[in-house]
C-alpha positions as CSV (number, residue, x, y, z in Angstrom):
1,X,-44.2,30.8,-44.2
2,X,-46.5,33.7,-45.0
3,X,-46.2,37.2,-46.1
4,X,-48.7,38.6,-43.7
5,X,-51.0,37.8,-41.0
6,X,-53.2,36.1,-43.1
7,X,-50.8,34.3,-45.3
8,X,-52.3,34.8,-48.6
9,X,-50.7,38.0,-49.8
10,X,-47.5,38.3,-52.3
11,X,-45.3,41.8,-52.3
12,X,-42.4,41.9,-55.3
13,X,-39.8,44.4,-55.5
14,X,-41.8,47.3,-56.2
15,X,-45.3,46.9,-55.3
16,X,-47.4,44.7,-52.4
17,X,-50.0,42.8,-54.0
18,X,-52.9,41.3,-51.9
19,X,-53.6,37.4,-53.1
20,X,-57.3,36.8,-53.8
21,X,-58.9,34.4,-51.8
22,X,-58.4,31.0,-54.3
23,X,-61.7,29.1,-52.2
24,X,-64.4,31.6,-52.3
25,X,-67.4,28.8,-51.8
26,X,-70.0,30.5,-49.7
27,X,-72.4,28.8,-46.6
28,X,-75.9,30.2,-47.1
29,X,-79.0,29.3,-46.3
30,X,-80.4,27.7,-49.0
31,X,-76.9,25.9,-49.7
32,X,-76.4,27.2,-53.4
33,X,-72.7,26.2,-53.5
34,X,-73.3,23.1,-51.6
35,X,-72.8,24.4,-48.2
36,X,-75.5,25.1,-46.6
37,X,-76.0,26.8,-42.8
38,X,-76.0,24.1,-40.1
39,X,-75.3,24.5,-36.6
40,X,-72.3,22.5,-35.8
41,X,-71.4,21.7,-39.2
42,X,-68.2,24.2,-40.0
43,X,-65.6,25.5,-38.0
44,X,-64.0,28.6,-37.9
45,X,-60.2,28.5,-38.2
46,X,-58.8,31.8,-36.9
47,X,-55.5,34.0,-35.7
48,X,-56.1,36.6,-33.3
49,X,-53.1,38.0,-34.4
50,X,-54.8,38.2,-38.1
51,X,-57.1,41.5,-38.6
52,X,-58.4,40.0,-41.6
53,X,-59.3,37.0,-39.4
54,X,-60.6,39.2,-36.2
55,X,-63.4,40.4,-38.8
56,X,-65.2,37.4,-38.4
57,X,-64.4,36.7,-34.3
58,X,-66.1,39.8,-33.9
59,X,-68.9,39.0,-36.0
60,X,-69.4,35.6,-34.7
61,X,-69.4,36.8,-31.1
62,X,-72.1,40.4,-32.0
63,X,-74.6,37.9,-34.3
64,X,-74.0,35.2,-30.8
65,X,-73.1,32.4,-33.2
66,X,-70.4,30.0,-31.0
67,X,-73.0,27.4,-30.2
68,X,-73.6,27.2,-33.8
69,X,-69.9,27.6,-35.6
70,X,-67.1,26.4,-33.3
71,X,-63.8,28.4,-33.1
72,X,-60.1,27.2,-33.6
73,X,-57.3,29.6,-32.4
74,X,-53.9,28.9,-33.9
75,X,-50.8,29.8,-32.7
76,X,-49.6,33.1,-33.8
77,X,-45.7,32.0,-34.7
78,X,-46.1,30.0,-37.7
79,X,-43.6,27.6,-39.2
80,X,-43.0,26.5,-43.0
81,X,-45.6,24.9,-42.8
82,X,-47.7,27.9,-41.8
83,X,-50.7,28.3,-39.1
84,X,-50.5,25.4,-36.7
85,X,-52.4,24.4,-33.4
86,X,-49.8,24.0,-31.1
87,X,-52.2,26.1,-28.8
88,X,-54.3,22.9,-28.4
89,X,-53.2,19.7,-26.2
90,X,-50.7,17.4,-28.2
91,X,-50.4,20.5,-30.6
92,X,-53.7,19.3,-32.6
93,X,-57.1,20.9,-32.9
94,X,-59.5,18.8,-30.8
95,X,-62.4,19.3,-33.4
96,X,-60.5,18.5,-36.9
97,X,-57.7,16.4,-35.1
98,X,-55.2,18.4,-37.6
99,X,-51.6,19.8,-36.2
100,X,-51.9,22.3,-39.0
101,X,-54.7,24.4,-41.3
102,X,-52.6,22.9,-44.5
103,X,-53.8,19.9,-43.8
104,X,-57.6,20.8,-44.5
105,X,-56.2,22.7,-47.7
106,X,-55.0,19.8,-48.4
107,X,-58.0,17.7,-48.3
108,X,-59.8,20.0,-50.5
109,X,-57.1,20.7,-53.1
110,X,-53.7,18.3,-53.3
111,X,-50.7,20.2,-53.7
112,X,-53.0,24.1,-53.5
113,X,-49.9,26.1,-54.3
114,X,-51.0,29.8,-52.9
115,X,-50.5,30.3,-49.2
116,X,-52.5,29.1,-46.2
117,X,-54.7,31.9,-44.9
118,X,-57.2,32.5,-42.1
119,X,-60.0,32.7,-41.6
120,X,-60.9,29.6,-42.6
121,X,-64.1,27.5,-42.7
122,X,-64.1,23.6,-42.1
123,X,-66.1,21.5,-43.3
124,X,-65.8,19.5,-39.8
125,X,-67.5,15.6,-41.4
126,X,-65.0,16.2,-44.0
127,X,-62.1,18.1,-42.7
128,X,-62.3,20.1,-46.0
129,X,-61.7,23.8,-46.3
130,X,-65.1,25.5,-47.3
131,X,-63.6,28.9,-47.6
132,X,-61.0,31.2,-47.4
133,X,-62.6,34.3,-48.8
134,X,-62.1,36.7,-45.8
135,X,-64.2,39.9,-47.8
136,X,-67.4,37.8,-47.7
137,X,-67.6,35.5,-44.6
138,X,-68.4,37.8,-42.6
139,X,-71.3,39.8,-45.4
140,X,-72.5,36.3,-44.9
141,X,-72.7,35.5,-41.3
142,X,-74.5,39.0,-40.8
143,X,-76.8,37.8,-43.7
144,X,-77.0,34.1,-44.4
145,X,-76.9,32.8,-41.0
146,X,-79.9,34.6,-39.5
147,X,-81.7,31.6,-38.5
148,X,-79.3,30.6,-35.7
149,X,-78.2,34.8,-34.2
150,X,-78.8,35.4,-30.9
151,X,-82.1,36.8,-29.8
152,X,-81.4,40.7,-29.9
153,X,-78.3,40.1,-32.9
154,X,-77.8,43.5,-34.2
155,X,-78.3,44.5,-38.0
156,X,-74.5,44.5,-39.0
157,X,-74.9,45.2,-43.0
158,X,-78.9,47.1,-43.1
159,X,-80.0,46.2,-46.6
160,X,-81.0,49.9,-46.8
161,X,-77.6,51.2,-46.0
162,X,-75.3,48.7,-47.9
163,X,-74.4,50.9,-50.7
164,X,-73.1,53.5,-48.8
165,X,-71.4,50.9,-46.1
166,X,-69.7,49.1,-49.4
167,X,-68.6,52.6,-50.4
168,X,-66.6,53.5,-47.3
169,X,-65.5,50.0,-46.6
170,X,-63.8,49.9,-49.9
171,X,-61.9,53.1,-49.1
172,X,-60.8,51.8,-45.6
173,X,-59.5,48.9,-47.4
174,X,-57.8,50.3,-50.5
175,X,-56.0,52.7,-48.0
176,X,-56.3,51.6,-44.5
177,X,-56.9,48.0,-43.9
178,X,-54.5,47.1,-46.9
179,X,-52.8,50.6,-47.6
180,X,-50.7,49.7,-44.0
181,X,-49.4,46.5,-45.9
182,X,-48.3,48.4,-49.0
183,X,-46.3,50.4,-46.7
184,X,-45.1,48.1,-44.2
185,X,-43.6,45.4,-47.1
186,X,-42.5,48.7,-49.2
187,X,-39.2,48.0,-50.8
188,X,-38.4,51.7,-52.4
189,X,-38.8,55.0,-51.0
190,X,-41.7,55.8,-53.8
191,X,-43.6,53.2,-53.3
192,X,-43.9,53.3,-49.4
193,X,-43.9,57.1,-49.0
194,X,-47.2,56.5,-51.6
195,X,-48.6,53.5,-49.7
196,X,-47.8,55.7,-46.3
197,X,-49.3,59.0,-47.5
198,X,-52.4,57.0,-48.5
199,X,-52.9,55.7,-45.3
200,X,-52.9,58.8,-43.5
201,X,-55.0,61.0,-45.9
202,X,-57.7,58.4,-45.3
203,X,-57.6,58.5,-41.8
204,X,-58.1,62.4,-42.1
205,X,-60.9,61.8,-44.0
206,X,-62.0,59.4,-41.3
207,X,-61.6,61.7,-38.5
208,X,-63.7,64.3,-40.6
209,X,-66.2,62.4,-40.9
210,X,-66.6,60.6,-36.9
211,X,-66.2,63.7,-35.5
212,X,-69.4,64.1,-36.6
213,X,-70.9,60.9,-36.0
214,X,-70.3,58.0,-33.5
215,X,-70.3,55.4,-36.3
216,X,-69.0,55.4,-39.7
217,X,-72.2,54.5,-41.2
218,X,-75.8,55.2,-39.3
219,X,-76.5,55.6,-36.0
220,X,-75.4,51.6,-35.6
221,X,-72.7,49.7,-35.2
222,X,-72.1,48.0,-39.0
223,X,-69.6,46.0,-40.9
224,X,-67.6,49.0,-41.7
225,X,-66.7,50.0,-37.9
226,X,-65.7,45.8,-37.9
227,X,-63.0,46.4,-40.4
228,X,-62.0,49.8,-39.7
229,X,-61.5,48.6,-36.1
230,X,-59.3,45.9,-37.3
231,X,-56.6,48.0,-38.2
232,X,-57.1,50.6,-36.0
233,X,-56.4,48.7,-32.7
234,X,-53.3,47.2,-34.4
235,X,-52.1,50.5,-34.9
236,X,-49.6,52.1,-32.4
237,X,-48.5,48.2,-31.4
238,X,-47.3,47.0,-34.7
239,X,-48.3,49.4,-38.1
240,X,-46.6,53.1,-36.3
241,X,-43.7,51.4,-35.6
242,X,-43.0,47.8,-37.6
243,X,-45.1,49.0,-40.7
244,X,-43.2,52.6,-40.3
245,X,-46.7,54.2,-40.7
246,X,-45.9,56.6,-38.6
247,X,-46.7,60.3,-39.4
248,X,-48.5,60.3,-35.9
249,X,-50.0,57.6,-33.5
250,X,-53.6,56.5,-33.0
251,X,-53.5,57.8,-29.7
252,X,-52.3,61.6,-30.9
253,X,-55.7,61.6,-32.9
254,X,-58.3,62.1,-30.5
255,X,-61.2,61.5,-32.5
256,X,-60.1,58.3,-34.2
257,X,-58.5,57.1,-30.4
258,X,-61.8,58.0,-28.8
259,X,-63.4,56.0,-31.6
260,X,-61.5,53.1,-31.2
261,X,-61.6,53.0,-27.6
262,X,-65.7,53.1,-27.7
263,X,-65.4,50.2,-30.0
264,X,-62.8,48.3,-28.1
265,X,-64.7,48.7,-24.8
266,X,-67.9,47.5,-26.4
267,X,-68.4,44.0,-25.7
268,X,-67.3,41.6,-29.2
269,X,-64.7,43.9,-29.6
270,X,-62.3,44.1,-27.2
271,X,-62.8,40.7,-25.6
272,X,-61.8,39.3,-28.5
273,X,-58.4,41.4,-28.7
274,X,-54.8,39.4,-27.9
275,X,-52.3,42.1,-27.8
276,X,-50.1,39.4,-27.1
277,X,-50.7,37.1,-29.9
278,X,-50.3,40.6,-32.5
279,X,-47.1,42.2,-31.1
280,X,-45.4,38.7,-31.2
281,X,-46.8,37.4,-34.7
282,X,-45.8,40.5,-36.3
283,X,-42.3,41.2,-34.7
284,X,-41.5,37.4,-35.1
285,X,-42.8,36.3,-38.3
286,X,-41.9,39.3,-40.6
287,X,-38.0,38.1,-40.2
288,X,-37.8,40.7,-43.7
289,X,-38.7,44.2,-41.5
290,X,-37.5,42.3,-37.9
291,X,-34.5,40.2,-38.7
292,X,-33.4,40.0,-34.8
293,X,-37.2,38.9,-34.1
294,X,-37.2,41.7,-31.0
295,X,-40.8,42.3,-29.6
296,X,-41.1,45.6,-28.3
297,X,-42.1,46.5,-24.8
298,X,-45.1,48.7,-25.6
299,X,-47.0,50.6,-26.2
300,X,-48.7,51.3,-22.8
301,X,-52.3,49.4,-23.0
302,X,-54.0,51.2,-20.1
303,X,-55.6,53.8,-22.3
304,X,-57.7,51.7,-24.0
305,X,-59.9,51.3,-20.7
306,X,-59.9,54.9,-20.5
307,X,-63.1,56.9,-20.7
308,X,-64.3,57.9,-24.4
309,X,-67.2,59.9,-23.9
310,X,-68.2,59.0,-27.6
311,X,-71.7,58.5,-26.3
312,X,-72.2,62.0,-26.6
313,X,-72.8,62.4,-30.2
314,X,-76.0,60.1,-29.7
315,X,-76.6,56.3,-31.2
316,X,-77.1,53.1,-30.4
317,X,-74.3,50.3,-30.8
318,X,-76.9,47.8,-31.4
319,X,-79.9,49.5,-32.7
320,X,-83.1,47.9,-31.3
321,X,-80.8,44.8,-30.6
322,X,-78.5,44.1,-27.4
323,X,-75.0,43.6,-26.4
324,X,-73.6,39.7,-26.2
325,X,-73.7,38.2,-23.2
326,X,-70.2,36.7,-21.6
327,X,-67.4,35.0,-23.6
328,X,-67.7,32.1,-23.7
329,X,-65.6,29.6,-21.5
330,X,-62.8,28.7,-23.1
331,X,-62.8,31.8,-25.7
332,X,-61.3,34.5,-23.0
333,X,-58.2,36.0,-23.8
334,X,-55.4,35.2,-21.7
335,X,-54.3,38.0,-19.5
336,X,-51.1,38.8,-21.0
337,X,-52.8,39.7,-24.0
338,X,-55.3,42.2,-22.3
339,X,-54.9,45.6,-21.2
């Protein structure tokens, strides 16, 4: 079984440590590493429970690409064997005709001994894993994949704002995106009051700085908001409580709650939220921090549809693009998982 939503992370006695990804091959346009972009070629193997995996449902759904990279939702209680389709009829994925993602680890690399993580990419004619490399799928859907966006895709890494966007994404990982790990899977008091005072000096930096500005980066939405987001809406269900990051609640900041809430009510973000699928993969799976396997009855998910009123400090979620159009049948989150 994994150590975290993704399944490719290790934590010791002392300190969390954050696997690399081991399959870093990239699909780009011109096919340098021998994938190249092709519409209906890969597949993309994710857990809505995963935040490193919700990166790139986002993404997929804001640059419109689900006619052209089909999506696989595993089942967010994993086994020993790890992330497995028992979602799908007869518990295997109808595209790959796998019961579980090891299998296409397997066909890529016989007896891969690091953990099974998602995302994942599928090479569908060969049922091989492409990639695991969660940091640069997405760069390279917003980048690589151009040719098959939507009509109106918005910009989501600006070549003239990438330094600054790599800058403030690396300190939302370091502290945020990863920093609630380091504190969650803490096993002394130094190390987690480190990993947890990390976490919330970087929000307050955040907060600083969007209470200023509707994005974290520009006037659009970018990458960074993505992976900031991520976290954020995982916040007061699992990382407050299970994670014991909990020197206050999302929703007892009110600029980071508005934030999130502009975010989660713009469409690609919150459509593709299963609060369902998080609160039970996290309150099942970590047996270490849960040992009775509880899932807790809230928080209370009404506030996320509640009014933000972010749009007063100006921009424009999709710069001179537009919003996606419907989810697409068959993609919707169930109604359990919703707010």
């Amino acid at each position: 079984m994994s150590d975290g939503p993704e399944g490719n992370s290790a934590y010791g006695r002392k300190v969390f440590k954050r696997s690399r990804s081991h399959f870093a091959d990239r699909i780009t346009a011109d096919g340098r590493d021998g994938f190249p972009v092709k519409a209906g070629r890969y597949r993309l193997v994710a857990s809505r429970a995963c935040p490193w995996a919700s990166r790139a449902v986002i993404s997929r759904r804001l640059l419109g690409l689900e006619d052209s990279l089909s999506l696989a939702v595993v089942d967010p209680i994993q086994d020993d064997r790890s992330w497995r389709f028992t979602l799908d009829p007869d518990g295997r994925d109808p595209v790959l005709g796998i019961r579980f993602l090891s299998e296409a680890y397997d066909k890529r690399e016989t007896g891969y001994p690091g953990g099974v993580s998602v995302p994942a990419v599928v090479d569908v004619t060969s049922g091989e894993l492409v990639t695991n490399d969660y940091q640069q799928l997405t760069l390279d859907l917003a980048t690589e994949w151009t040719a098959l966006h939507r009509p109106g895709a918005p910009d989501l890494y600006p070549r003239s704002l990438r330094e600054e966007i790599d800058a403030v994404m690396a300190d939302v990982y370091e502290d945020v995106n990863n920093g609630v790990y380091r504190a969650g899977f803490a096993h002394t008091q130094e190390t987690y009051e480190a990993a947890c005072t990390d976490v919330f000096r970087r929000l307050d930096a955040l907060t600083d700085r969007l209470a200023r500005q509707r994005y974290l980066v520009g006037d659009t939405i970018t990458e960074a908001d993505i992976r900031l987001f991520t976290t954020l809406v995982r916040f007061d269900a699992v990382y407050h409580g299970h994670f014991k990051c909990n020197r206050y609640k999302l929703a007892e900041n009110p600029v980071l709650w508005a934030y999130a809430r502009d975010l989660f009510q713009t469409p690609g973000f919150g459509d593709t939220v299963d609060f369902d699928h998080i609160k039970r993969h996290y309150y099942q799976v970590h047996t270490g921090i849960n040992p009775s396997g509880i899932v807790p009855l809230g928080p209370d998910l009404s506030g996320w549809l509640t009014p933000h009123h972010r749009e007063e400090l100006g921009g424009r979620p999709f710069g001179d693009g537009t919003a996606p159009g419907p989810v697409h049948p068959g993609e919707e989150v169930p109604p359990a998982g919703r707010p």
